[in-house]
N, C-alpha and C positions, 0 to 999 in steps of 0.2 A: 551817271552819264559817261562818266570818264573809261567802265566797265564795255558799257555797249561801242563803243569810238574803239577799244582796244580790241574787241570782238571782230569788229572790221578788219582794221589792220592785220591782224593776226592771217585772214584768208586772201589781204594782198595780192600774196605771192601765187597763190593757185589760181586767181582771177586773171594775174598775167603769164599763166604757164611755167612758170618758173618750181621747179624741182629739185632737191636735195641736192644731186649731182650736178647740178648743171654750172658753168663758166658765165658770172652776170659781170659787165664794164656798166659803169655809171658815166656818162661826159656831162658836161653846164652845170656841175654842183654848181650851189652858190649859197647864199645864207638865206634865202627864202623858199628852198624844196622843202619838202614835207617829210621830217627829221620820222614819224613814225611809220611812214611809208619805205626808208628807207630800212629802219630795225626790224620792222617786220621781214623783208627781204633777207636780210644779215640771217636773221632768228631760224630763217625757215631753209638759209643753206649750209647754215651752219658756221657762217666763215665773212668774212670782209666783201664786199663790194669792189673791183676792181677798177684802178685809176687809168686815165687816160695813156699813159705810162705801162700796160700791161703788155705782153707777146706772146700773150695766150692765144689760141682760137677762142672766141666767142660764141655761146649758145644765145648768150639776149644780153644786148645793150638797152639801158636805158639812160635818155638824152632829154635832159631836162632843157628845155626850149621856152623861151621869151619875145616879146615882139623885140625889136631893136636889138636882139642877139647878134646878126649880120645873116649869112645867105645861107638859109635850110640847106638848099643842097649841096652845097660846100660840107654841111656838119655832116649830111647822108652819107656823103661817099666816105669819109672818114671813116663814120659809124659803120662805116658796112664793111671794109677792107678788112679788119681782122676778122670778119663773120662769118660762122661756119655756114656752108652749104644750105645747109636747114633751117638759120637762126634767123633772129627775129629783133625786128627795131620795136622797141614803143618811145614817141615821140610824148613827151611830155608837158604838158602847156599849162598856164592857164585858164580856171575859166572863165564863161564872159562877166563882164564886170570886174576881173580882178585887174590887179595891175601886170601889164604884161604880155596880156589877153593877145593868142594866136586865131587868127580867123580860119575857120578849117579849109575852107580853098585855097590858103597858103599852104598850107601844110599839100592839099590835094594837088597841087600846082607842082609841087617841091617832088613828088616821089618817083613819077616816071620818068625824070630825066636821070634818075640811079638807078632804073632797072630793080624795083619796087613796086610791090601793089596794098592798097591800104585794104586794110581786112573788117578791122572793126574797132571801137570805138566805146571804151568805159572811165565811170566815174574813179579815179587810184585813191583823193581824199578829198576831202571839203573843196579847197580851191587849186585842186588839178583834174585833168580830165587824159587821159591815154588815147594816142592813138598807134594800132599798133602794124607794124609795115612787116611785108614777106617780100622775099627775094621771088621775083616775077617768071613765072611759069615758061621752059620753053618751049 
């Protein structure tokens, strides 16, 4: 069991486009994200996860998100300031039933007022679900 869960993980990273090369920020750690979700990312860029704390340009933030977190798009704009031209939010929640649980129309409410467009929408582990945002066409 433990095999086929590590199988998963292991293609994390190419299910959220994330590449060898690339610049990833993590923001809302907390001690309930999905610690294999995360090593697989590490594993597959070869290098750390970047903290809130970075001055990097960014390729893909990911922004682990909660109900009661406070205001989505407070954390967007945030998330999207150091974001390069091209790069890419995945909003990370919850899913229903767990504790936490983000309603997707929050989230859908939340993205065009950062000049964002929500693209699509995958399972990252057991109880999270991705949703992942591009900078809005102009």
């Amino acid at each position: 069991m433990v095999a086929a869960g590590d199988a998963d993980q292991n293609s994390v990273a190419e299910r959220l486009g994330i590449k060898p090369d690339m610049v990833v920020q993590e923001l809302g750690w907390d001690e309930d994200v999905d610690d294999g979700v995360r090593a697989a990312i590490e594993d597959h860029l070869g290098g750390e996860l970047l903290d809130e704390d970075a001055d990097e340009v960014i390729d893909v933030v990911l922004l682990w998100w909660r109900d009661g977190d406070g205001d989505l798009g407070d954390a967007l704009v945030d998330a999207r300031a150091p974001l390069d031209e091209n790069g890419v939010v995945w909003v990370l929640t919850p899913k229903t039933g767990q504790p936490g649980h983000v309603e997707p129309s929050d989230i859908a409410e939340a993205v065009p007022t950062v000049g964002m467009s929500q693209t699509s929408n995958l399972s990252v582990a057991p109880g999270w679900t991705g949703t992942r945002l591009v900078p809005r066409s102009k």
